[in-house]
N, C-alpha and C positions, 0 to 999 in steps of 0.2 A: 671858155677857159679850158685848154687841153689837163686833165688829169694826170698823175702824177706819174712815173713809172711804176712799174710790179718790181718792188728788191728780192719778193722773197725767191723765186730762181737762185738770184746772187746768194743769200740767207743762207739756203738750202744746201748750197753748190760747197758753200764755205765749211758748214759744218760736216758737209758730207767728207770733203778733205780730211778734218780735223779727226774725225772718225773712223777714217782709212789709218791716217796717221801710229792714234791709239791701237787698235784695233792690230796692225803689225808690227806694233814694239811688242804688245803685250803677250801676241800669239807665238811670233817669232823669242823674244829673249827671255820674256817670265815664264811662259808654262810649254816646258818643250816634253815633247811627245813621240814615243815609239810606235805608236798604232798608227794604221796605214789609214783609218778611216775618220781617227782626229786630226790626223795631220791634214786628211781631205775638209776638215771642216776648219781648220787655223787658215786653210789657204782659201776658202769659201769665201770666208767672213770678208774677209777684209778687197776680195776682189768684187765680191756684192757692191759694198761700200764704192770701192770707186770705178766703177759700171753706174754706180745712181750719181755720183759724183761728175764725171766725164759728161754724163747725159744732160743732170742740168744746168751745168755749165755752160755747154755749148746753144743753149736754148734753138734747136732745131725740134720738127719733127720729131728726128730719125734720135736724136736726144733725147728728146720726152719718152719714149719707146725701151731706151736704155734705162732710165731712170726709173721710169716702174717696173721694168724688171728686176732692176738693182733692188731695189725695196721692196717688190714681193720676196725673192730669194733671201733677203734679209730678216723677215718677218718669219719666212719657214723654215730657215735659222735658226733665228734665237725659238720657234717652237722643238724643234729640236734638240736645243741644248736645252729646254724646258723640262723637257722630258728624258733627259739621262742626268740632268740631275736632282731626278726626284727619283730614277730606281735606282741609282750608286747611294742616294742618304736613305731608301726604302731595305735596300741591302743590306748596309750596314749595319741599320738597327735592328734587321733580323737576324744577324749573325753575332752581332758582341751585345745585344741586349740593350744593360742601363745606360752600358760605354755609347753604345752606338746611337742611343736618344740622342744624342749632342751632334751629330752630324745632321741628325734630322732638322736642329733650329741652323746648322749652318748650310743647310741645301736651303732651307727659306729665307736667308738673305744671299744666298748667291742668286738663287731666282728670282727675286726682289732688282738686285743689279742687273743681273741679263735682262729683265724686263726696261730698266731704267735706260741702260749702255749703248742695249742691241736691237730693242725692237721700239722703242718710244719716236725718235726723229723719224725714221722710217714710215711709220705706220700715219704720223703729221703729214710727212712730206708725200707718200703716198694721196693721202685727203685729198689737198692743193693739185696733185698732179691730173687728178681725175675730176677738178670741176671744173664749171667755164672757165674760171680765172685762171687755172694753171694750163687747159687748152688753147689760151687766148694769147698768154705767154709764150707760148712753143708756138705759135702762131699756126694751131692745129682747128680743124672745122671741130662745133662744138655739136 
């Protein structure tokens, strides 16, 4: 009895979309940016996303290759945006004090979400893409 197919490619592939999707409304209309080096990281983001998107889509190789690129660059990413916003809330409460304790609980749930948003699926679909099963899918030697 042939076993079933692998969906998660497809899984993967879909949410990776859905993700690109967010990921350029949010970057692009909600948080718009003067700085040359966020603006380099709103246009990162969401081209990681579908660089891992396009890749496992396509279930090639030369896909599989894209796709963990896309989701390491993702993963180093959101450590990045991990880390500017713990010294923008480290900042603040150095500078306004009692006022600026309150940025410090709101830098730990915005890093709470960027862990959730930006690096969670990524770091999954990463897993899958590096064991047999996701090399067997990409129909890559394992």
């Amino acid at each position: 009895m042939p076993s079933p197919p692998d969906v998660r490619p497809l899984v993967y592939g879909v949410l990776d979309v859905a993700l690109f999707a967010v990921y350029a409304y949010v970057f692009a209309a909600v948080i718009p940016s003067s700085s040359a080096w966020v603006t380099g990281i709103q246009i990162a983001v969401p081209a990681a996303a579908l660089a891992a998107a396009v890749g496992t889509l396509s279930r090639r190789p030369a896909g599989r290759r894209a796709a963990v690129i896309g989701c390491a660059a993702l993963l180093g990413l959101a450590a990045v945006l991990l880390v500017c916003v713990a010294a923008s809330g480290a900042f603040l409460a150095g500078v306004y004090g009692a006022y600026g304790r309150a940025s410090v609980v709101l830098s730990v749930l915005v890093s709470a979400l960027i862990v959730q948003f930006v690096a969670l699926v990524p770091a999954l679909q990463l897993k899958y893409l590096l064991t047999r099963a996701g090399r067997a899918a990409f129909a890559t030697a394992p």
